[in-house]
C-alpha positions in Angstrom: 62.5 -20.9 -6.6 59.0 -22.3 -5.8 58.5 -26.0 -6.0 55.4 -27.2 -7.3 55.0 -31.0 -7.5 52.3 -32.2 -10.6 50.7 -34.2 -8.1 49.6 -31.1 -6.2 48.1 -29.1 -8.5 44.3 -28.8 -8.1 44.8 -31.7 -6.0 41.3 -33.5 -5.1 39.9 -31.9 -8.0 38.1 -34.6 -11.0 40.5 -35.4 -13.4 39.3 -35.8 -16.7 41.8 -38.9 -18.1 42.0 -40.7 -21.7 44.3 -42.4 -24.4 42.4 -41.3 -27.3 44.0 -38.7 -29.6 40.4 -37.5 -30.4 38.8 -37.5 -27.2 42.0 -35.4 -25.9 41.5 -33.1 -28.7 38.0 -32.5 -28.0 38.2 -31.4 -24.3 41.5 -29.2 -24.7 39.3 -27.9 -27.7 36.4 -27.3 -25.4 38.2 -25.6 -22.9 40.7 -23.3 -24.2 40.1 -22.8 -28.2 40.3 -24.8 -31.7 43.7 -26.5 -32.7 45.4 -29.4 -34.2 46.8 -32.3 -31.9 49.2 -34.9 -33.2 51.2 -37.0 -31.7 55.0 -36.7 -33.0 56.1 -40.5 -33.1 54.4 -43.5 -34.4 52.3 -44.3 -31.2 49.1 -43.0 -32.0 47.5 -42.8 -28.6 48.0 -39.9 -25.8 47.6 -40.7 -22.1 46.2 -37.3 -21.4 45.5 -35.7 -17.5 43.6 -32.8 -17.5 42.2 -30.8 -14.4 40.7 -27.2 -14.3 39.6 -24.4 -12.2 38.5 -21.2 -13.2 37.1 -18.6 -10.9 35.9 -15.0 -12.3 39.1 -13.8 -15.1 41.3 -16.8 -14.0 42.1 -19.8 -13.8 44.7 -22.6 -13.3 45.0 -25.9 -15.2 47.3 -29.1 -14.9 47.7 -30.6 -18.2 49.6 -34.0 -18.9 49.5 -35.2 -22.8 51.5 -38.5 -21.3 53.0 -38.6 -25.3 55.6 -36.7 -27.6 52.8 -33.7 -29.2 52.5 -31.2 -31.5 50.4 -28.7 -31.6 49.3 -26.4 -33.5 46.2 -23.6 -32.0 44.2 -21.3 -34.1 44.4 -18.6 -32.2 43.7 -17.6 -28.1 42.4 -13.9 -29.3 40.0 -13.3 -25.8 43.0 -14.6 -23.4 46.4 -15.1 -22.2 48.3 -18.6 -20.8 51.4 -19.0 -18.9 52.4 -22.6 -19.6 55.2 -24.0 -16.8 56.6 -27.2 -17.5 56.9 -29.1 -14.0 58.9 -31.6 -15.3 60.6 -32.1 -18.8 61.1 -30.1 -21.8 58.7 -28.3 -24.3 59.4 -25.3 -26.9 57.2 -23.1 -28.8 57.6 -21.4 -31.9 56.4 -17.9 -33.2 57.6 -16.9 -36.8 61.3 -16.7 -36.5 61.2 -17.0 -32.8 61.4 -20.4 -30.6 61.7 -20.8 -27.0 62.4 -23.7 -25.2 61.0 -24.1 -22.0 61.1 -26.2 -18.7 60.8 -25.9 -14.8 62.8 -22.7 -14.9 61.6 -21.4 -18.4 57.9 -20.4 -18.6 56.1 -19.9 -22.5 53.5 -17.3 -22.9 51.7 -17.9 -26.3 50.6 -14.3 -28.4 46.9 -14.0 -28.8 47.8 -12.2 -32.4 50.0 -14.2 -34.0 50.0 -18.6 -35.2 52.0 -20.0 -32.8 52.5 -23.6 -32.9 53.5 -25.7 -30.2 55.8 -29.5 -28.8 55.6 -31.5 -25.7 57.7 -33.9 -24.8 56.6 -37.2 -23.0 56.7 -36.1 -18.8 56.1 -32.8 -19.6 53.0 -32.2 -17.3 52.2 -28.1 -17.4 50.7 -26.0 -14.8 49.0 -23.6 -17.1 47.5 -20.1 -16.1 44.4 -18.7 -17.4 44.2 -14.6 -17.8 41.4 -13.1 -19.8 42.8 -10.3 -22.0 40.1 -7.7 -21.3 41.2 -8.2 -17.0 44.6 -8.3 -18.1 44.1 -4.5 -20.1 42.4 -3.4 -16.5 45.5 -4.4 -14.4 47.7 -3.0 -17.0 45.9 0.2 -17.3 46.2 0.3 -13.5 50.0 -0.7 -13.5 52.1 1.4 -16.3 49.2 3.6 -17.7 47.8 1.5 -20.0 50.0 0.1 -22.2 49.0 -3.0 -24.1 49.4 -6.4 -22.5 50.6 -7.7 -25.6 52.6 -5.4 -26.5 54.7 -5.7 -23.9 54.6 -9.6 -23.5 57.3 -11.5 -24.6 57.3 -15.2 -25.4 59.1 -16.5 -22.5 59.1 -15.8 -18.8 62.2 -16.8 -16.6 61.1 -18.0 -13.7 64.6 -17.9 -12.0 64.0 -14.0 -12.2 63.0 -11.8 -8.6 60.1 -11.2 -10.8 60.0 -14.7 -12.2 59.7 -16.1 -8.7 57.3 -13.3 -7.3 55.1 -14.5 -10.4 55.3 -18.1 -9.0 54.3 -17.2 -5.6 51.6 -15.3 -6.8 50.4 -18.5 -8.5 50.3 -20.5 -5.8 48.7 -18.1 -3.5 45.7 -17.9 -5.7 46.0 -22.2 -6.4 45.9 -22.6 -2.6 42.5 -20.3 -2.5 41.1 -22.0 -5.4 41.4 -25.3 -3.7 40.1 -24.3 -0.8 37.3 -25.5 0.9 34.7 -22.8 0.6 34.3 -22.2 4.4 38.2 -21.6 4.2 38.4 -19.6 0.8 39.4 -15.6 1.3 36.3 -12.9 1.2 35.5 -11.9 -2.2 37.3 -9.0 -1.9 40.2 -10.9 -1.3 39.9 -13.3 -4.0 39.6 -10.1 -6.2 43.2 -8.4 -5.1 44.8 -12.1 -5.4 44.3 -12.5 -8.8 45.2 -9.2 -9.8 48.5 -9.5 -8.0 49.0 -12.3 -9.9 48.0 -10.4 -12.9 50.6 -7.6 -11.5 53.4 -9.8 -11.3 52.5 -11.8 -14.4 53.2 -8.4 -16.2 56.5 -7.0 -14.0 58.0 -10.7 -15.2 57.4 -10.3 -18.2 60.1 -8.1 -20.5 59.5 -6.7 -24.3 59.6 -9.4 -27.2 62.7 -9.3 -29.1 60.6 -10.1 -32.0 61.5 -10.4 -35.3 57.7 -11.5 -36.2 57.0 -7.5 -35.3 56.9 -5.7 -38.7 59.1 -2.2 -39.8 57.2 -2.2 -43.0 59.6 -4.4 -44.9 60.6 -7.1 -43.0 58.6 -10.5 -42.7 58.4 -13.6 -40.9 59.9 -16.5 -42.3 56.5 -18.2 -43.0 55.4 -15.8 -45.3 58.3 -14.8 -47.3 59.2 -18.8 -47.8 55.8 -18.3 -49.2 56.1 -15.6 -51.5 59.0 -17.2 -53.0 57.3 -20.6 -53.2 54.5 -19.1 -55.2 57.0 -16.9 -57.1 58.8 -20.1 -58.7 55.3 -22.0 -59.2 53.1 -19.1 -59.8 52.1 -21.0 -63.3 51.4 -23.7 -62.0 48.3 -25.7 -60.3 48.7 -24.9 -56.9 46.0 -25.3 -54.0 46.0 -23.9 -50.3 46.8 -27.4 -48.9 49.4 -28.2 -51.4 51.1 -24.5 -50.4 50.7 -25.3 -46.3 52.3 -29.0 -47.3 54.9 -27.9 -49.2 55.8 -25.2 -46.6 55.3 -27.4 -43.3 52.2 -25.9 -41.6 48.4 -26.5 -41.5 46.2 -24.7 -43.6 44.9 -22.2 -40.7 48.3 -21.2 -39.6 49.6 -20.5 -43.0 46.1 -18.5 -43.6 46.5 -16.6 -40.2 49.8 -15.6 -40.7 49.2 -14.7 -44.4 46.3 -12.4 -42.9 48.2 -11.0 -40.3 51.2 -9.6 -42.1 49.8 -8.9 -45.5 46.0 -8.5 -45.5 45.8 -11.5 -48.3 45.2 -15.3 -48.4 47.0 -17.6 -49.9 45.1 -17.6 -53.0 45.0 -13.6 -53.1 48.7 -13.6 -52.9 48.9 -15.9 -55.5 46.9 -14.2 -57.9 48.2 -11.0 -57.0 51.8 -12.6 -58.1 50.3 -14.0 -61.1 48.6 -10.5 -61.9 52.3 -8.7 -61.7 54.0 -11.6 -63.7 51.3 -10.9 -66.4 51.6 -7.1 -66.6 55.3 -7.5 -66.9 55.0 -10.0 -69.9 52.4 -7.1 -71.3 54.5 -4.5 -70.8 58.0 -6.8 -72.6 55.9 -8.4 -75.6 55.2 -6.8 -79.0 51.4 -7.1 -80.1 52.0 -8.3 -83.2 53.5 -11.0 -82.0 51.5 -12.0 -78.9 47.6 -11.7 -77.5 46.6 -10.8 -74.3 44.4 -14.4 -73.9 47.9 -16.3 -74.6 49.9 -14.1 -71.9 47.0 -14.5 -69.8 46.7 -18.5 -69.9 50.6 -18.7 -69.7 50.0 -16.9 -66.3 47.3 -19.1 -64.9 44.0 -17.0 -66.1 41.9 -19.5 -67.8 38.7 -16.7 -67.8 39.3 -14.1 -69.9 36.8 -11.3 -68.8 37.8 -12.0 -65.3 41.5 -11.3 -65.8 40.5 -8.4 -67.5 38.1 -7.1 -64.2 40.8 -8.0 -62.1 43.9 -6.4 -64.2 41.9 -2.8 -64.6 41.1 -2.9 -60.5 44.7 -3.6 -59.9 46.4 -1.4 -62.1 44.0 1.3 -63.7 44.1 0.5 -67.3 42.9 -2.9 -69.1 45.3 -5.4 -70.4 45.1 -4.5 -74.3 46.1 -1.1 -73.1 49.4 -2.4 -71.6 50.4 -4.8 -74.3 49.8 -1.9 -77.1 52.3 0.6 -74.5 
């Protein structure tokens, strides 16, 4: 397997360095996409490393967070990264799904899923940058089309014939990054480089054994812990944050993944809850003995004309109309 010392990567390239949680936030933010960065024990600062080099659809990054992280992205959407620990141990999880990574374990985030994310202290990464739109292209060219991420898993083992070609194909196209401009390959060659890359970035990768991927009934575990935490409290005050608290995640990745499998937000889903709760007790209570305004209250509706709005849209007849059935 291919050896790749931190201290080589984009060697003699500036290094943008700093101990400040904020600042480190800010850069990574600037350069790859929005995201939450927290350091996992009670030392607040980071002693982050960063260098970068993109060229065209690619590019290669050494990152160093010099702390124990977590974090937590909002989403990569336009592109794809292949994260290799050079040293240490990091993991990743997606829905149900973690992989642990290290020298011989590669991750490789989804662009359409939350994903969150932990480093361990000497855990410096050699990252790879693919934009998803040249990634389609070298696809389209290589099995006919099929969709990157479709066919991406979450982990690439770099132990693998492919794994290692992968590897090689990385530090080809590092070594011509690097290189001094006199000595860099034609244009035409920098071109075929990074779509081998590309090429074998895709032949090491294998189909995601994902039980994030919907058959129309199942869920991730996010969302159905969520459904179930708003079933027991559904009558209660509840608010987005105190949901994402009580469930472990930020606001954005309970939002996202909300979005993703069901169409709702939080706050849809939990009216849509309260909404069923409140037909049932319409449907059970005799109207001599109840009103539609107390069943409505008891369900978390404190505006009556707006329950009523919302019950006919949702179920095609107003609420009087079920109590009276």
């Amino acid at each position: 397997m291919v050896r790749i010392l931190p201290r080589d990567v984009l060697r003699g390239r500036p290094t943008t360095a700093t101990t400040d949680v904020d600042e480190a936030h800010q850069k990574i933010a600037e350069l790859f996409c929005g995201h939450e960065l927290a350091p996992r024990t009670r030392k607040s600062a980071v002693d982050m490393k960063l260098r970068s080099l993109h060229r065209g659809d690619v590019g290669i990054e050494f990152l160093d967070y010099g702390a124990d992280v977590r974090i937590e992205p909002e989403g990569l959407q336009d592109f794809h990264l292949v994260q290799i620990p050079l040293a240490g141990h990091a993991s990743m999880q997606v829905g149900d799904v973690s992989v642990d990574s290290g020298p011989r374990m590669a991750t490789v985030p989804p662009i359409d899923r939350p994903f969150s994310m932990s480093w361990d202290n000497g855990s410096p990464h050699l990252i790879v940058y693919v934009r998803r739109t040249a990634l389609e292209r070298v696809a389209l060219s290589l099995n006919g089309g099929a969709e990157p991420q479709g066919g991406l898993g979450y982990g690439m083992d770099l132990t693998t014939a492919a794994g290692r070609a992968f590897l090689r194909s990385v530090v080809e196209l590092h070594d011509d990054l690097v290189s001094k401009p006199q000595a860099a390959a034609p244009v035409f060659v920098q071109g075929l480089l990074a779509d081998s890359m590309m090429s074998r970035l895709l032949m090491a990768m294998e189909p995601p054994a994902d039980p994030v991927a919907r058959d129309g009934e199942s869920e991730s575990r996010l969302v159905r812990e969520c459904r179930e935490l708003l079933e027991r409290h559904a009558f209660e005050e509840l608010t987005v944050p105190d949901i994402a608290e009580c469930l472990g995640v930020s606001v954005r990745t309970l939002q996202t993944a909300l979005r993703a499998e069901t169409g709702a937000s939080p706050s849809e889903l939990l009216r849509s809850i309260r909404l069923d709760r409140a037909r049932d007790m319409l449907l059970e209570s005799d109207p001599r003995e109840q009103t539609v305004t107390a069943i409505a209250e008891l369900c978390g509706f404190t505006h009556q004309g707006r329950f009523s709005a919302l019950y006919l849209q949702t179920f095609g007849e107003l609420p009087s109309e079920s109590l009276r059935r």
